[in-house]
N, CA, C and O atoms as CSV, one atom per row, in Angstrom:
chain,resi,resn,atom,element,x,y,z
A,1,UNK,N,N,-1.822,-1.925,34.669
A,1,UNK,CA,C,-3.080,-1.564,34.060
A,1,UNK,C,C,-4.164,-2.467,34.646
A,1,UNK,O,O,-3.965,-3.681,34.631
A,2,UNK,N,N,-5.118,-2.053,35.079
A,2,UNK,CA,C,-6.389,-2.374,35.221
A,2,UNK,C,C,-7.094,-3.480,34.595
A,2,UNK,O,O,-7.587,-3.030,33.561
A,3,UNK,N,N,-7.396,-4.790,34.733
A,3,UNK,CA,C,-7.807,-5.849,34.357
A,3,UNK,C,C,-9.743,-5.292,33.864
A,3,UNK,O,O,-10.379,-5.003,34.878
A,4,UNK,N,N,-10.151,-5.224,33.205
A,4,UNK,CA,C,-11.374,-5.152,32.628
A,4,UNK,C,C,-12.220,-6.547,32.536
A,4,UNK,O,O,-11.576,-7.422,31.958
A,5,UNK,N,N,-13.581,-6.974,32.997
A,5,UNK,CA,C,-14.441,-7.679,32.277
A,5,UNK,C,C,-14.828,-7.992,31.296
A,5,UNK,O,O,-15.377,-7.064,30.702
A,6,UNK,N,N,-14.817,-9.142,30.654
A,6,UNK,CA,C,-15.377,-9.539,29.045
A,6,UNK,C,C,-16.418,-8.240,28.546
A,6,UNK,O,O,-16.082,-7.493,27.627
A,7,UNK,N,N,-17.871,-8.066,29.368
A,7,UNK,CA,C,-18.543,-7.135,29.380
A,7,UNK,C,C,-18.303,-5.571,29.487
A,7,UNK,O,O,-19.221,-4.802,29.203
A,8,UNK,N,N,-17.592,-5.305,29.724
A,8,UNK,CA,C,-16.686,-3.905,29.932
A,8,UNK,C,C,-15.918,-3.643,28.741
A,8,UNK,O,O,-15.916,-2.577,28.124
A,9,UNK,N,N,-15.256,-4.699,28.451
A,9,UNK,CA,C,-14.635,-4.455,27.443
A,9,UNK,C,C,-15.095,-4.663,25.935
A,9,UNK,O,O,-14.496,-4.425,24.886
A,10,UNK,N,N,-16.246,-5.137,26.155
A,10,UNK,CA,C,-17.227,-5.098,24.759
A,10,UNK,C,C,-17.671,-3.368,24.372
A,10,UNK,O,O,-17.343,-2.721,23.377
A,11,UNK,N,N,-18.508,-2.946,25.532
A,11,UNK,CA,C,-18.922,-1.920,25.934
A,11,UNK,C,C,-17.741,-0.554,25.289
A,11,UNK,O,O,-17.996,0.405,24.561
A,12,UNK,N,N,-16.720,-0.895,25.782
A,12,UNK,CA,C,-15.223,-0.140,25.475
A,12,UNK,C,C,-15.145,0.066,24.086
A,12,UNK,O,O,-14.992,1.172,23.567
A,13,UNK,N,N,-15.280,-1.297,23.317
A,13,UNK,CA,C,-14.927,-1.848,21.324
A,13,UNK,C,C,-15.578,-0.648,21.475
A,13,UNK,O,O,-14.923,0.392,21.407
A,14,UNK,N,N,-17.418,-0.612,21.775
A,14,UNK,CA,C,-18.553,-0.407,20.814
A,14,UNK,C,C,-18.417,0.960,20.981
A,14,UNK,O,O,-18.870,1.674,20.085
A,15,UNK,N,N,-17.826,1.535,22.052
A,15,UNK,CA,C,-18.072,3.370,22.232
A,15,UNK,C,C,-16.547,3.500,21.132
A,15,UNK,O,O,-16.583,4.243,20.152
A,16,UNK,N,N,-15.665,2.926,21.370
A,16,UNK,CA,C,-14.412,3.566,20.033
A,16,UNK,C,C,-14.685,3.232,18.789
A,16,UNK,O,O,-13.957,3.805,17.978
A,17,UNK,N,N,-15.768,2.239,18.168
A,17,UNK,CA,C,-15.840,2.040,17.011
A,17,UNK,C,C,-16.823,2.751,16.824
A,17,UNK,O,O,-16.972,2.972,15.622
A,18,UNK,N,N,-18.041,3.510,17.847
A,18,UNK,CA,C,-18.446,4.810,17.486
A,18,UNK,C,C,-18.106,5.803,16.892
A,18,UNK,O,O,-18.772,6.547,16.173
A,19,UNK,N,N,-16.563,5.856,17.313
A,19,UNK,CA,C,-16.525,7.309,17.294
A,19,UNK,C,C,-15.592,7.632,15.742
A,19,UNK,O,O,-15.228,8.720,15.294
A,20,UNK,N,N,-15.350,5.925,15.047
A,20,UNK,CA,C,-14.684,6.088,13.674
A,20,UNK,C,C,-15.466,6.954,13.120
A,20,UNK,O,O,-16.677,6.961,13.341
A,21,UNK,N,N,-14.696,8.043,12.093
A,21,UNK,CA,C,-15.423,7.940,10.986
A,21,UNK,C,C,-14.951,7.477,9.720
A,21,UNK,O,O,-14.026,7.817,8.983
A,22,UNK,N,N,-16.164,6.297,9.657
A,22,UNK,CA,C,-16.022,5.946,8.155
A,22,UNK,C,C,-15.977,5.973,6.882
A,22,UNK,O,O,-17.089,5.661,6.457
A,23,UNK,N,N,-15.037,6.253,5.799
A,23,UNK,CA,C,-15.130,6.799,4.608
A,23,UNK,C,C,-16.624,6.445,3.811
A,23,UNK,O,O,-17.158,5.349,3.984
A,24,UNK,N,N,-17.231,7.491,2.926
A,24,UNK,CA,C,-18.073,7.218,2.066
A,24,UNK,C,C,-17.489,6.184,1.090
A,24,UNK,O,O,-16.328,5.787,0.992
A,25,UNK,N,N,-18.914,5.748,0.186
A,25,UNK,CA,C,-18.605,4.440,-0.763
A,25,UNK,C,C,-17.720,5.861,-2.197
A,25,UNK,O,O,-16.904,5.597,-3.080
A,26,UNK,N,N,-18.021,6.521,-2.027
A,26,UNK,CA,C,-17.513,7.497,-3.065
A,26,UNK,C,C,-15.585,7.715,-2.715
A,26,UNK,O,O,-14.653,7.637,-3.516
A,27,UNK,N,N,-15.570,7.947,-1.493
A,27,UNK,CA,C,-14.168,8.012,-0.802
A,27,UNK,C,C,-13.322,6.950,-0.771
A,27,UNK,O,O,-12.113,6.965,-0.541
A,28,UNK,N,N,-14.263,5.719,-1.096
A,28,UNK,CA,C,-13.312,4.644,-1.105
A,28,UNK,C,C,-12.988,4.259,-2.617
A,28,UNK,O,O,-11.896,3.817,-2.975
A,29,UNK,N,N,-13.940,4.454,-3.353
A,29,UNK,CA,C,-13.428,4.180,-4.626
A,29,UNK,C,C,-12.460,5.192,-5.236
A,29,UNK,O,O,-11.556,5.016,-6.054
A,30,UNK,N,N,-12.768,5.988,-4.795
A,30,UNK,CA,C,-11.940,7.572,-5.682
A,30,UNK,C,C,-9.998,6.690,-5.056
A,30,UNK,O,O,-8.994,6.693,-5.769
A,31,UNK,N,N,-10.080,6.108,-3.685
A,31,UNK,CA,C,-8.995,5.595,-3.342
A,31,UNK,C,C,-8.425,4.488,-3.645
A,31,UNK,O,O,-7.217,4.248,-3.626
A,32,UNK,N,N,-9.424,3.686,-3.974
A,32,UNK,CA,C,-8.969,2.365,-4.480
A,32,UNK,C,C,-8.768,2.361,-6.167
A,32,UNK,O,O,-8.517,1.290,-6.718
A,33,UNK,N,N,-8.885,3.547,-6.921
A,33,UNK,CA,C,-8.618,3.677,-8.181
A,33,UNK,C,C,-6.875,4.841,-8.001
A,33,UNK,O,O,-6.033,5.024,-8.880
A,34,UNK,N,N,-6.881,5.243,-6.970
A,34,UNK,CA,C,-5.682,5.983,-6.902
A,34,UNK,C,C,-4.363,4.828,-6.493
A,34,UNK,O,O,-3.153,5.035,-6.583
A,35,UNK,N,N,-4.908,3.863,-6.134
A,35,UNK,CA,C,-3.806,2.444,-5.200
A,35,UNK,C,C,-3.869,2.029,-7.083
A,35,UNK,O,O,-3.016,2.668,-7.700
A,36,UNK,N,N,-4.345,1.513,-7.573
A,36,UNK,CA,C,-4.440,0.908,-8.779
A,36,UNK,C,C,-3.232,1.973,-10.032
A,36,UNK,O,O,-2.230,1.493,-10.561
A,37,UNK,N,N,-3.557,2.926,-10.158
A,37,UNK,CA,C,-3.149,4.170,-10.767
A,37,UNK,C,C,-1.299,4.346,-10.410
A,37,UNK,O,O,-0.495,4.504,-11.329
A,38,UNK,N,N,-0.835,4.273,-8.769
A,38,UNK,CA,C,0.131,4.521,-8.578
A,38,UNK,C,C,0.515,2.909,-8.561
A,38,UNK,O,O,1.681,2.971,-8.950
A,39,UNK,N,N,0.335,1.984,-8.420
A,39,UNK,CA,C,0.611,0.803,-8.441
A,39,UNK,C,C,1.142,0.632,-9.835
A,39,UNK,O,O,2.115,-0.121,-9.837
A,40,UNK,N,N,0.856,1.032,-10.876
A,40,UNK,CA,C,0.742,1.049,-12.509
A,40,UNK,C,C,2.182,1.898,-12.336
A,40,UNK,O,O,3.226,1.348,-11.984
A,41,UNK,N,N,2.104,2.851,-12.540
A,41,UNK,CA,C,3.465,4.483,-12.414
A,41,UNK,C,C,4.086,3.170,-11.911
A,41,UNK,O,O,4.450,2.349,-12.752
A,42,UNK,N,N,4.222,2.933,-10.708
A,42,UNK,CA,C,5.479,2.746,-10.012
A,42,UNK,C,C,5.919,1.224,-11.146
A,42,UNK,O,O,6.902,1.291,-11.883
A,43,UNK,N,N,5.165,0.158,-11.106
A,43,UNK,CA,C,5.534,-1.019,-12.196
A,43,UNK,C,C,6.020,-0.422,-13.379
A,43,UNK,O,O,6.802,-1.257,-13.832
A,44,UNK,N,N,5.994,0.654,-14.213
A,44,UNK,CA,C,6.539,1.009,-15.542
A,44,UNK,C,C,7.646,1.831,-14.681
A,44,UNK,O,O,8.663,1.417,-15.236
A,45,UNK,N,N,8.051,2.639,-13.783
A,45,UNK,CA,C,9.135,3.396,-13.234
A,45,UNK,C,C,9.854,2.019,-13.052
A,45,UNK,O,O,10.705,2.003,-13.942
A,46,UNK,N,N,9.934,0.832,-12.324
A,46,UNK,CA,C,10.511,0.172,-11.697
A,46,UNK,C,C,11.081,-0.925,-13.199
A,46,UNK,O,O,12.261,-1.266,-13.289
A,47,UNK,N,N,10.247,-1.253,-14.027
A,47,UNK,CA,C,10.292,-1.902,-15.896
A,47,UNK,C,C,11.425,-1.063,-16.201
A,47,UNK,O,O,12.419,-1.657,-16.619
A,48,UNK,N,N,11.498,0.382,-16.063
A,48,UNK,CA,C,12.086,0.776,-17.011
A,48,UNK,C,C,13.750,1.109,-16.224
A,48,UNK,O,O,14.825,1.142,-16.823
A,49,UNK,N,N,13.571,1.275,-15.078
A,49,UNK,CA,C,14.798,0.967,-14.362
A,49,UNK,C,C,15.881,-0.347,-14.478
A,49,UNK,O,O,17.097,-0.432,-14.309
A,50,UNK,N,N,14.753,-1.393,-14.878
A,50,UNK,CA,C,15.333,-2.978,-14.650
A,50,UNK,C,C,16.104,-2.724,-16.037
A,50,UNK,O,O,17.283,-2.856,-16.363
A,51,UNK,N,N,15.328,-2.441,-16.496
A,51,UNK,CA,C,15.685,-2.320,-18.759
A,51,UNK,C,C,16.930,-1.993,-18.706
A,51,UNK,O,O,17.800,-2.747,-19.141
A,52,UNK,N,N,17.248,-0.598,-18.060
A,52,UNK,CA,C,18.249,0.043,-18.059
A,52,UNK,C,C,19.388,-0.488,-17.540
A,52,UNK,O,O,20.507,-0.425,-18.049
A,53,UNK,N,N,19.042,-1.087,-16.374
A,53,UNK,CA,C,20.199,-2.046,-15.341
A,53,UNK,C,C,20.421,-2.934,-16.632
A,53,UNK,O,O,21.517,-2.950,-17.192
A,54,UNK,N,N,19.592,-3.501,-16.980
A,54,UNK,CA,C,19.958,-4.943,-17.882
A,54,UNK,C,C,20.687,-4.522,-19.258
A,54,UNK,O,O,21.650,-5.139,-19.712
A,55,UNK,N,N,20.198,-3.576,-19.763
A,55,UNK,CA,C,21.331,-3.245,-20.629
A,55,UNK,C,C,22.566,-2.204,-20.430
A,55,UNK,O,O,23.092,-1.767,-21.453
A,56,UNK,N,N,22.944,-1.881,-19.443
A,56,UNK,CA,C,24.125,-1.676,-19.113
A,56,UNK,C,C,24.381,-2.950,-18.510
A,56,UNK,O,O,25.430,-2.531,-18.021
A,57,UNK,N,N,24.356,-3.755,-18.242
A,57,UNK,CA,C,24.921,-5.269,-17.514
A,57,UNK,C,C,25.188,-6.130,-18.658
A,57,UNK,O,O,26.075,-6.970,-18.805
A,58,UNK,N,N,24.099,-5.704,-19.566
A,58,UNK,CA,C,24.704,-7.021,-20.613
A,58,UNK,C,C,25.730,-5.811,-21.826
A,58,UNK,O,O,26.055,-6.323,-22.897
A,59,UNK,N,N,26.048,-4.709,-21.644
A,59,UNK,CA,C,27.592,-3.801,-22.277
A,59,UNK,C,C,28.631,-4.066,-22.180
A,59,UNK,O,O,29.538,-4.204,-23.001
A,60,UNK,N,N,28.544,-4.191,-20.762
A,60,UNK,CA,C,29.680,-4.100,-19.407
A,60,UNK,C,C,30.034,-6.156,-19.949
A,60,UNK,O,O,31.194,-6.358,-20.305
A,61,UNK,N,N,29.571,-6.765,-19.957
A,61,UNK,CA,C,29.693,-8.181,-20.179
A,61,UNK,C,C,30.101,-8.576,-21.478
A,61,UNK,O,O,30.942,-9.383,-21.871
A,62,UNK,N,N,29.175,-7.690,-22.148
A,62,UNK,CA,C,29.921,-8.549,-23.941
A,62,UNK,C,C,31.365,-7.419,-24.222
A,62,UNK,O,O,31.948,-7.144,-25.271
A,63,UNK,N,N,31.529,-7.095,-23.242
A,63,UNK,CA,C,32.897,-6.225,-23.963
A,63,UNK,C,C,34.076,-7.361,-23.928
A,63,UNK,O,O,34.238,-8.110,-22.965
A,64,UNK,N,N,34.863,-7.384,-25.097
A,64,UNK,CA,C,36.080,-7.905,-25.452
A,64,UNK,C,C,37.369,-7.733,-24.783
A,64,UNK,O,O,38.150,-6.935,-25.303
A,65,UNK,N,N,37.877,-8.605,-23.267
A,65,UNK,CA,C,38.743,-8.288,-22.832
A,65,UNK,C,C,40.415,-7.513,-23.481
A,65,UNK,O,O,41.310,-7.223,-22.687
């Protein structure tokens, strides 16, 4: 590959970070309340899994050989 100039390759950033497009302030919140939302679900899915492990673990343990 082709060795580029400091200057060339500035030039390069500024035309690809043109061509992002960047989410609206509306698009980002509607997303950063959906990360929050499934973050929540998954902590009570994952609570109520542990619950379950833990009391079948402590059944399986207090049983009377």
């Amino acid at each position: 590959m082709a060795r580029t100039n400091p200057f060339q390759f500035m030039q390069q950033v500024r035309a690809e970070v043109s061509r992002v497009v960047w989410p609206t302030r509306r698009e980002t919140l509607i997303t950063t309340g959906m990360v929050f939302v499934m973050a929540f679900l998954f902590a009570l899915f994952f609570f109520g899994v542990d619950q379950l492990v833990q009391l079948g673990l402590t059944g399986i343990l207090s049983m009377n050989p």
